[in-house]
N, C-alpha and C positions, 0 to 999 in steps of 0.2 A: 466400474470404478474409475472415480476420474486418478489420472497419475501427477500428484504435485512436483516442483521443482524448489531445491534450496536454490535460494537467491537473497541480491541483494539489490534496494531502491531505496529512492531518494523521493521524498516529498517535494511534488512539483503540480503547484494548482493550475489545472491550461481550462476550465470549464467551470460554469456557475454551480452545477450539478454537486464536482467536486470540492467545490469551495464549500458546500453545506456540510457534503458527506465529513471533509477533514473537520467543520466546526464543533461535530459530533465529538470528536478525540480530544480531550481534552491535553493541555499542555503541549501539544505535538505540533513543529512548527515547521514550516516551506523551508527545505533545505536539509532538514534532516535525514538522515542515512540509518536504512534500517535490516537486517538479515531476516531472514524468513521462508516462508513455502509460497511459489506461484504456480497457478493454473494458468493453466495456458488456455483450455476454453473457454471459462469467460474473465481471464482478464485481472483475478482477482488476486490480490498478493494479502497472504495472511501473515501477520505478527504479532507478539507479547508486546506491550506498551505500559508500564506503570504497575507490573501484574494482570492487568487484562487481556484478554485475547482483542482484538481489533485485523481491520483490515482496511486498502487502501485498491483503490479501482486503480492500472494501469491505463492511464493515457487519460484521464479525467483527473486524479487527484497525487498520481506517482508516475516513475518512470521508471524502470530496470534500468540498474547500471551492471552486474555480476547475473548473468544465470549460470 
């Protein structure tokens, strides 16, 4: 069982990868600041967006500011 982390990140596109993955999310824009669960194996930070679950790759399309 992997163990998540509450956290918080900010939308930051550093990769073309990521630039796709966020275009997926609708309304959701570079800069915004969001609370959520991060895994630490691979990277991935999950959140509520609009009522949808979503998620944002750390270091491709977000960044941790708060774990």
């Amino acid at each position: 069982m992997v163990k998540t982390i509450k956290a918080k990140a900010r939308v930051k596109v550093t990769t073309d990868f990521g630039y796709w993955c966020l275009a997926e999310i609708r309304g959701l824009k570079e800069g915004t600041e969001l609370e959520g669960k991060y895994n630490p194996v691979n990277n991935a930070f999950d959140f509520s967006w609009q009522g949808q679950d979503a998620m944002l790759w750390i270091g491709q399309n977000g960044e941790l500011i708060k774990e």
